[in-house]
C-alpha positions as CSV (number, residue, x, y, z in Angstrom):
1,X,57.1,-146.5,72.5
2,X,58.9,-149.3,74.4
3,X,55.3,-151.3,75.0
4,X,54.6,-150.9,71.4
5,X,58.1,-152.2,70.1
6,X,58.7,-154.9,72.6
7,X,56.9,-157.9,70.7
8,X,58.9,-157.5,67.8
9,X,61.6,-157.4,69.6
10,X,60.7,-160.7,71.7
11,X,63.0,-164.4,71.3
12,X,59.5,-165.6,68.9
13,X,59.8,-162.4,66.7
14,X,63.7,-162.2,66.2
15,X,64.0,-166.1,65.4
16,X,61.7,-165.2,62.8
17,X,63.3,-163.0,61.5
18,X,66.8,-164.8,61.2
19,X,66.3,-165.9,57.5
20,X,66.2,-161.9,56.7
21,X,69.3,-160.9,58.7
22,X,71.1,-163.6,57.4
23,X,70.3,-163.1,53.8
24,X,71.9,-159.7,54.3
25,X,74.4,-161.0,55.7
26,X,75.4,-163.2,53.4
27,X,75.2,-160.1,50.7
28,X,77.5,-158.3,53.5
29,X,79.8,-161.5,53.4
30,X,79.7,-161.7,49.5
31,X,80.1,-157.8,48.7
32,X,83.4,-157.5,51.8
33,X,84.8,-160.5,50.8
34,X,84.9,-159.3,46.7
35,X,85.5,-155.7,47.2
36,X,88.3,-155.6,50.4
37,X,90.9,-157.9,48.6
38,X,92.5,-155.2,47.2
39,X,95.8,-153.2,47.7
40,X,93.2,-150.2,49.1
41,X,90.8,-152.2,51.4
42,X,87.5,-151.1,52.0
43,X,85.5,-148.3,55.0
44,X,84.4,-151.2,57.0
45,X,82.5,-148.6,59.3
46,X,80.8,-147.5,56.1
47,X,79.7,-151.3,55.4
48,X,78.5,-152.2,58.6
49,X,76.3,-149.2,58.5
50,X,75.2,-150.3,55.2
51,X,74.7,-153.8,56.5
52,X,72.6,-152.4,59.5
53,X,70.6,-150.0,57.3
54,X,69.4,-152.6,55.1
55,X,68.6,-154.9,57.3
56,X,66.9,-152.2,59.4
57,X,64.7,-151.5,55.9
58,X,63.7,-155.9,55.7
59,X,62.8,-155.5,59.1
60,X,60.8,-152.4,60.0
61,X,59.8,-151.4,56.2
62,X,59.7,-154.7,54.4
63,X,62.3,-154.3,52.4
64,X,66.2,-153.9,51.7
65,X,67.3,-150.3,51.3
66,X,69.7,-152.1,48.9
67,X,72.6,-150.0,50.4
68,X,75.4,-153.0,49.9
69,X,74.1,-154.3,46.4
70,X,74.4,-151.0,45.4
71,X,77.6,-150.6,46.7
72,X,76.8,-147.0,48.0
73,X,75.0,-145.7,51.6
74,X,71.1,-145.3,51.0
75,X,70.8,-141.3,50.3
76,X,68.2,-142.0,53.8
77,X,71.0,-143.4,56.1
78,X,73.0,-140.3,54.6
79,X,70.4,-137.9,55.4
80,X,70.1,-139.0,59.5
81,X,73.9,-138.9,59.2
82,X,74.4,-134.7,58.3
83,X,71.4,-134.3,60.6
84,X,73.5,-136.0,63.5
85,X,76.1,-134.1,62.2
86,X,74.3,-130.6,61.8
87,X,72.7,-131.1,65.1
88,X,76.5,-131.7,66.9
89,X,77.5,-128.7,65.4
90,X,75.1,-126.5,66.5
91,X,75.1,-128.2,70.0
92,X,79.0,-127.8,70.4
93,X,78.9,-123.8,68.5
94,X,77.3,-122.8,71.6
95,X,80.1,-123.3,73.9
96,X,81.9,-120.7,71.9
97,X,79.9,-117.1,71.9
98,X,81.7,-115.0,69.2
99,X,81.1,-118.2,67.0
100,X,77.4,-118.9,68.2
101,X,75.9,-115.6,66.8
102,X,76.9,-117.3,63.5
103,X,76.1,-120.9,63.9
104,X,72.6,-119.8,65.4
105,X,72.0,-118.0,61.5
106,X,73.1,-120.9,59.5
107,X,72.6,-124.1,61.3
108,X,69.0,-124.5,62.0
109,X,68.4,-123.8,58.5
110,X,70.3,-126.5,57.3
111,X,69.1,-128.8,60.4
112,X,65.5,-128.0,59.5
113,X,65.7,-128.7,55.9
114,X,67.6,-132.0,56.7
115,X,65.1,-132.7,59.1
116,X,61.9,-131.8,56.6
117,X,63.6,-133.9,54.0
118,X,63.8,-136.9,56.7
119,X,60.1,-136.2,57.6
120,X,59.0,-136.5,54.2
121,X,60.5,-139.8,53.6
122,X,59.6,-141.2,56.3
123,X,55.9,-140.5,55.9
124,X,56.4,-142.0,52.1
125,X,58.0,-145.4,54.2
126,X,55.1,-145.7,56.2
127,X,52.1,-145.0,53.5
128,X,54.0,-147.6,51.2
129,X,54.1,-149.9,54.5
130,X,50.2,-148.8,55.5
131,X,49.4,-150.3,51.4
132,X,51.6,-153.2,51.6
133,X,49.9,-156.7,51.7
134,X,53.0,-158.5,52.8
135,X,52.3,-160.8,55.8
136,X,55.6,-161.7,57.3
137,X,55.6,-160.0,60.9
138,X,58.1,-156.6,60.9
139,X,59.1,-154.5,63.5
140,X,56.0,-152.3,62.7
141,X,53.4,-155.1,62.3
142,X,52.0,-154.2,66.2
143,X,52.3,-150.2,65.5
144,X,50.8,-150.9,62.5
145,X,48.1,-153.0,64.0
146,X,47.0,-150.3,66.7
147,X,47.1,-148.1,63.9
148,X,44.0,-149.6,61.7
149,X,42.4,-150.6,65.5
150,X,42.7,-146.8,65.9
151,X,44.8,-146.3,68.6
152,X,47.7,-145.0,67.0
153,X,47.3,-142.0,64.8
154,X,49.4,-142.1,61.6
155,X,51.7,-139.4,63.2
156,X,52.8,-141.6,66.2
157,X,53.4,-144.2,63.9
158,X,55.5,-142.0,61.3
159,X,57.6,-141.1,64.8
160,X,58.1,-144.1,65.8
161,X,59.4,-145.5,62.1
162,X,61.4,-142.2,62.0
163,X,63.1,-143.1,65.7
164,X,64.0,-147.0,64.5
165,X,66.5,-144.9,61.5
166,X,68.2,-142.7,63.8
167,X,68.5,-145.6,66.6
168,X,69.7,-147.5,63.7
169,X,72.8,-145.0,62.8
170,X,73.4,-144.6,66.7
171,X,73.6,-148.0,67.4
172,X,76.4,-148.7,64.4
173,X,78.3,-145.5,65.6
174,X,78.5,-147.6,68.8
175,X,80.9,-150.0,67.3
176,X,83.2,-147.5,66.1
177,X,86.8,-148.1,68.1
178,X,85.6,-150.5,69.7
């Protein structure tokens, strides 16, 4: 994955994309700037992930999840989220034995459906990204490339696009107290 990813992430790549990153962040500027004047403030941690969503979508999917014009998380970035969460559950239910008999029942359903539902929009991302005619370079543009060369099937690729949204929620949940 690394070899595949690193051109987009090269000095070239990311100077191009500059204008898209700051045009949601000027949306990020706008929409904190009207909303967090009053008496109650604003989640900040909740905008910056919105922020980093969205500009995750211009970048790897061509376009804007539209999370801060919206006002509202993407339901996506929300999905990965009670996955993470799910998944921490289950992990941390197993260092308790009278509670893990349990957990083991009701968890990995509810992580598998999260995780189906997370599947299936990804692979909706990446067929409406396979279609696309848009010719600005992405952060899938060389995946997608060895793709139509044939030597990336459309499952590595749908993998790959699915690890970019969950590096995207960990990276943001980085920042937290810090």
């Amino acid at each position: 994955m690394k070899r595949t990813l690193t051109p987009a992430f090269s000095t070239k790549s990311l100077v191009e994309h500059e204008p898209l990153v700051q045009e949601q962040v000027d949306i990020f500027i706008a929409k904190v700037s009207k909303l967090g004047g009053g008496s109650l403030g604003i989640n900040m941690t909740d905008w910056y992930e919105m922020a980093a969503f969205d500009i995750l979508g211009e970048m790897a999917f061509g376009e804007s999840f539209r999370s801060m014009e919206d006002e509202h998380p993407h339901f996506w970035s929300q999905l990965v989220e009670k996955h993470l969460f799910y998944v921490t559950m289950l992990d941390n239910l197993r260092r308790y034995p009278w509670v893990k008999a349990i957990g083991q029942m009701l968890l990995p359903w509810f992580t598998v459906a999260v995780r189906d539902q997370h599947t299936g929009y990804t692979r909706a991302k990446v067929e409406k990204r396979l279609k696309s005619k848009q010719e600005r370079a992405d952060i899938l543009t060389n995946i997608v490339a060895k793709f139509k060369e044939g030597e990336v099937s459309k499952e590595e690729l749908t993998a790959h696009s699915s690890t970019l949204v969950y590096v995207s929620k960990f990276d943001i949940h980085g920042l937290e107290g810090n």
